[in-house]
C-alpha positions, 0 to 999 in steps of 0.5 A: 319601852318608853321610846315604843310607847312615844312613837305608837303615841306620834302614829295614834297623832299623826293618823287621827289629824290625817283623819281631821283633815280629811274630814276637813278637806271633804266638808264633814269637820264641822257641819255646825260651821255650815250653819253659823249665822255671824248676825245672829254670833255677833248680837249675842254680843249684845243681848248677853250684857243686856239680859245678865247685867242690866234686866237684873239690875233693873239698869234701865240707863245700860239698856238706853246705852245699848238701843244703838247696839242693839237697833244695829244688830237687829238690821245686820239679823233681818238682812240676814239670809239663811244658809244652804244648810238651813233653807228648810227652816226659812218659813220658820226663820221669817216668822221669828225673826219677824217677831224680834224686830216687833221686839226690838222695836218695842224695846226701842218705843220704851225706852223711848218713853222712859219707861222703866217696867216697859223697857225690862219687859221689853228687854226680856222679851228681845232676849226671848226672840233672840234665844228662838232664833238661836235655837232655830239655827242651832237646836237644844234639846230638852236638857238646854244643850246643843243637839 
């Protein structure tokens, strides 16, 4: 009985990865995949430590130490170009991220400036057109998940 169970288990394995690879095979595996944007994955890599670390701290030096990172990500996201998937929204894309470069250089004038209450609200107002971007390439629904 255990070795019928173990080979009906190897059969259920093996049919359900000839299913993924087909899929994979065909393009219907990861329609998410199609849509990645790799600027907009890599800045997250910078706008998290910004926003759950240093906007909390009030850490106005960590968001001086990122405005290289931060001023680098914006370019590779404005030279960014939608993928096929997506061309739809390039209206909606063009204007937001027309905004997170205006937030981006507001970040940068802040700090700048020295300017510790300017560059928080500047800071969460890039994390802001950050997440609208986000959301326009891979939408939430009402409950913050992906749709």
């Amino acid at each position: 009985m255990k070795t019928r169970n173990a080979v009906a288990f190897a059969l259920l394995l093996a049919v359900a990865a000839g299913i993924a690879g087909a899929q994979e095979k065909s393009g219907m595996a990861a329609p998410d995949s199609a849509a990645r944007m790799p600027a907009l994955d890599a800045f997250h890599r910078v706008i998290a430590p910004i926003w759950h670390k240093a906007y909390p701290a009030k850490d106005t030096a960590m968001l001086a130490a990122y405005l290289p990172r931060v001023k680098s990500g914006v370019q590779a996201i404005v030279a960014s170009k939608l993928p096929p998937a997506l061309h739809a929204k390039q209206g909606a894309w063009e204007k937001e991220v027309a905004e997170f470069e205006s937030a981006a250089k507001a970040y940068e004038t802040a700090i700048a400036q020295k300017d510790s209450a300017g560059s928080l609200a500047a800071a969460a107002k890039l994390h802001a057109k950050y997440e609208a971007l986000a959301r326009l390439v891979e939408p939430w629904d009402e409950g913050g998940t992906v749709e």
